[in-house]
C-alpha positions in Angstrom: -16.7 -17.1 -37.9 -15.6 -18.9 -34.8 -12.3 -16.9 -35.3 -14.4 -13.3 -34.5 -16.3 -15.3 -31.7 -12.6 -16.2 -29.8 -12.4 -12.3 -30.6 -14.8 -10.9 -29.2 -14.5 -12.9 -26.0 -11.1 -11.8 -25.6 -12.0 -8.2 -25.6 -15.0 -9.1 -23.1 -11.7 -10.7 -20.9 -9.6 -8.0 -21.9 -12.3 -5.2 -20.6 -13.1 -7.1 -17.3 -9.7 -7.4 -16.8 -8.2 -3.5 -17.4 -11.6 -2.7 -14.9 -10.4 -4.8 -12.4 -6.7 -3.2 -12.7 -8.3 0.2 -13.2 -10.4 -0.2 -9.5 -7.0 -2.0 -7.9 -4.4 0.2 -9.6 -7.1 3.4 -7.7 -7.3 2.0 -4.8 -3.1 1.7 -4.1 -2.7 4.8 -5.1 -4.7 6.4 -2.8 -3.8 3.7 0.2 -0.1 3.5 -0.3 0.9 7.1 0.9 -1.6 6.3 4.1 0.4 3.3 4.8 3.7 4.7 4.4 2.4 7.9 6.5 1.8 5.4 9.2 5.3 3.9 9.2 7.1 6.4 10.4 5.2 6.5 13.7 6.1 2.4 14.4 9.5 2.3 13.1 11.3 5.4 14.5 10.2 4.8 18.3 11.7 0.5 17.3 15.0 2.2 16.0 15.4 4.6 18.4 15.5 2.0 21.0 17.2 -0.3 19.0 20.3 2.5 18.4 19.8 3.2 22.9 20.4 -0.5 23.2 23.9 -0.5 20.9 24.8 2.1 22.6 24.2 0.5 25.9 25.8 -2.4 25.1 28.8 -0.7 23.7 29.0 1.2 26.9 28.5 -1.4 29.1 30.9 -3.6 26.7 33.8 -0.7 26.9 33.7 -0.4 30.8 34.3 -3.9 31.2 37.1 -4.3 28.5 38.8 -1.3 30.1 38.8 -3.2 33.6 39.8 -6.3 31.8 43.2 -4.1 30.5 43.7 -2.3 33.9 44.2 -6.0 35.2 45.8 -7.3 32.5 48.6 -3.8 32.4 48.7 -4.6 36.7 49.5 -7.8 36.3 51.8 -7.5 33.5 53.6 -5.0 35.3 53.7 -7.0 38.6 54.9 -9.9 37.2 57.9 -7.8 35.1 59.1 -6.1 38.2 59.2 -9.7 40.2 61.7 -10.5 37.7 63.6 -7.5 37.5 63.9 -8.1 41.3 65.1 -11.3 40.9 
């Protein structure tokens, strides 16, 4: 007997249970594609300026690296035809 009480109580359990999942298990589905819809709108505008930002910083980075090399190449060639004088 106490064997088809422990049964009976874990359908009760098992019932509540598959409710609860069946009411949580609805409600994702129909939230999920919301929240995914709303995504897009936050996180292209953040990589957008995230990508204008690398590109800035490449630019900037470039320009200076290229004044760097035009000084380096001057004084390079300065210093080659100081000794090709002497």
């Amino acid at each position: 007997m106490p064997v088809l009480i422990l049964l009976h109580q874990a359908q009760q359990e098992h019932d509540e249970t598959k409710e609860m999942f069946d009411i949580l298990n609805d409600q994702l589905i129909s939230e999920l594609p919301q929240l995914l819809e709303l995504r897009v709108p936050y996180f292209d505008p953040s990589f957008e300026a995230m990508i204008r930002m690398q590109y800035k910083f490449a630019e900037e980075g470039y320009e200076k690296l290229s004044g760097v090399q035009r000084y380096i190449y001057l004084q390079t060639t300065q210093c080659c035809h100081l000794i090709r004088i002497y």
